[in-house]
Phi, psi and omega in degrees: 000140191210115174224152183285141164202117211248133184185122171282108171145235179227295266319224246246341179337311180285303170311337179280337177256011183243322196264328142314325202265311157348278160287009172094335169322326204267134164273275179219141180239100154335123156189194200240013208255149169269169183327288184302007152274339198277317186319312181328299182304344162090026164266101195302118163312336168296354209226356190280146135225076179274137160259073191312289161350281174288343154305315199271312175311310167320315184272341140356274183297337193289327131283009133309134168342133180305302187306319175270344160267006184020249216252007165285139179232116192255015184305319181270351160314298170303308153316337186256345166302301181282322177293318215260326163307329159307298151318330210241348193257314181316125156245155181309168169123333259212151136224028174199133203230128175210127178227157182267145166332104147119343179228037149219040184317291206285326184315325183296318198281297194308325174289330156301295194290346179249023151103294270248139162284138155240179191207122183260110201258149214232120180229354159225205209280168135023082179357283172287357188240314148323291202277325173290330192273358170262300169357286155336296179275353156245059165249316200305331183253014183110346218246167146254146197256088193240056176259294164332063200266146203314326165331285180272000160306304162328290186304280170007292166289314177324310212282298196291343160268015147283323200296189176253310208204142187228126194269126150210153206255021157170178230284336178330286186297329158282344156290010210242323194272313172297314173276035186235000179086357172292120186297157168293333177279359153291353185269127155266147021051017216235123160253158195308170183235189179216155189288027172007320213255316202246306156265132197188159173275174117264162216292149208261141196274349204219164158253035175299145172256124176259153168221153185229125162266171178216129199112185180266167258229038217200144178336303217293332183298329189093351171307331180311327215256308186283333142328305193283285184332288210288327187289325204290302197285003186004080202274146184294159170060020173241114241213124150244151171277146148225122180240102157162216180240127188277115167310166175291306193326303157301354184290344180232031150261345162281334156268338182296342177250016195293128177231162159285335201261359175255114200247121169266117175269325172106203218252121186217163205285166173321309205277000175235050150263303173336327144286325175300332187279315182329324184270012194224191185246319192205142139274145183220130182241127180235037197273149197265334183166127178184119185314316194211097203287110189279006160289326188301309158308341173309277161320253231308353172283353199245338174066083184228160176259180188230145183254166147171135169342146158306348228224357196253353182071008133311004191266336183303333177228347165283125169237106182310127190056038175234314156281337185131209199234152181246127168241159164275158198284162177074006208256105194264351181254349176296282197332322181299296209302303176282358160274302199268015152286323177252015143267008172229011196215080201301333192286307166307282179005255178340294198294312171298319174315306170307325190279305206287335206265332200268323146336328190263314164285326144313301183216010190242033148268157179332305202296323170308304206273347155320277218301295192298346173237352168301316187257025169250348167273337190271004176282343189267341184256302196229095175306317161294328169289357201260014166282333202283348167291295239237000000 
């Protein structure tokens, strides 16, 4: 088996193509990230094709001025730009094709046409149901919701009934894709992993009780609601973190909830979050929609217990009231409920804690999720050999 794996940015990708390469699998992995970051991951650079180019222009415009880009959104441009060099970049040789949702329209096709199975990896929910439920919510506040452009919402859909198989990382998104009419054998099923070796605990400086969110800082996330919940229940001696970049959006629930004890840490790289989870008591993901929050295995590797959403792909690896808790989305009185059962119960805390970090080590590293999706791609070429993996 020899497989292509084609993306714009990085998002899991890179792990996908150190794991592949693992097992002998990886053909070629395509992106726009350059070559010496790719390196990192332990990828023979021979096996490397960055479109460099497009990573800088892209992130280029995104800093341009608001004003001067005025009512232009090149976000599909860019993207279609990069999909059609992905064409021109595919050589015979391949027998899986795997492109991220929404930048491999045409590429998917040209890899059809040279004989390759292909695979559209999905890390959030459903399109149409992704796009309706943020709508929602940001109507709920006054807002318009224009992340999402009509182009590639097009292509998308289009994409999931051409491909042969669409990867997705949890049970959420696949309830979002059956009810949209995707037979269930087109669903790959596999959920992501974490970097074990990179998250772990450290020793904690204090005995403040904390909750820590992680990520970016915006409706789609659910801060508002964990805002509200942590300001409201005012508990003494307790602190929440927000670690990660604060949206325009959030800015006027962050005054509305301005606290001493709601602390904004700003935005810092992957490799110094093990302290920030270390420092803290509970994770909390409250997200309105997000396939797979890949903070939630960040924690429990760090060994925190987790609150998190129907809507966050936590259910796939957290076991409520063993690991921590599943609320429904929007529920600001769940949310309450479930920080101060366990701000009144420091020992269950610790035992959960304990439970997600031994959960974490068991089965949520990279190398679990190698294994577990090499043999759901050599199940489309050789259903028997894809036994011997599992």
């Amino acid at each position: 088996m020899k497989v292509t794996v084609s993306v714009f940015g990085r998002f899991h990708a890179l792990n996908l193509a150190q794991q592949l390469q693992k097992y002998g699998y990886l053909y070629k992995l395509i992106s726009s990230y350059p070559t010496f970051e790719i390196t990192k991951y332990g990828i023979d650079k021979s096996l490397i094709n960055s479109l460099l180019y497009w990573e800088v222009l892209s992130r280029s415009w995104q800093r341009v001025p608001s004003w001067l880009k005025g009512d232009r959104n090149l976000q599909l441009w860019f993207i279609e730009q990069f999909d059609r060099s992905v064409v021109n970049a595919l050589s015979p040789g391949f027998d899986i094709f795997v492109g991220w949702s929404g930048c491999c329209f045409w590429s998917m096709y040209r890899a059809q046409k040279m004989g390759a199975k292909t695979i559209i990896e999905r890390g959030s929910s459903h399109m149409q149901y992704q796009t309706a439920i943020l709508q929602e919510e940001y109507e709920k506040w006054g807002l318009q919701f224009t992340e999402t452009h009509p182009g590639i919402y097009d292509r998308e859909i289009q994409s999931y009934s051409d491909t042969d198989k669409i990867a997705i990382p949890s049970v959420f998104v696949k309830r979002t894709f059956l009810e949209q009419g995707i037979p269930e054998s087109k669903l790959i099923h596999v959920p992501y992993g974490t970097n074990t070796a990179e998250f772990y605990p450290e020793p904690k400086q204090d005995n403040i009780f904390r909750v820590i969110h992680c990520g970016g800082i915006t409706l789609r996330k659910g801060v508002q609601y964990l805002l509200q919940a942590f300001y409201e229940l005012n508990l003494p001696e307790a602190e929440l973190w927000l670690v990660g970049t604060i949206s325009l959006e959030i800015e006027p629930f962050l005054a509305k909830y301005q606290s001493d004890r709601i602390i904004i840490k700003g935005n810092h790289p992957q490799s110094q979050l093990r302290f920030f989870y270390s420092q803290c008591s509970v994770f909390c993901l409250a997200s309105i929609e997000d396939g797979f929050g890949m903070v939630i295995p960040q924690a429990m590797a760090c060994g925190l217990p987790i609150i998190h959403t129907t809507n966050t792909g936590g259910e796939d690896i957290v076991r409520d009231g063993i690991d921590g808790f599943c609320v429904p989305i929007r529920d600001v009185e769940a949310l309450k409920e479930k920080i101060i059962w366990l701000y009144d119960n420091p020992d269950k805390q610790v035992e959960m804690g304990n439970n997600a970090l031994a959960q974490a080590r068991k089965s949520l590293d990279w190398d679990d999720y190698g294994q577990r999706i090499s043999s759901e791609y050599l199940k489309i070429l050789q259903p028997v050999s894809a036994e011997k993996l599992t």
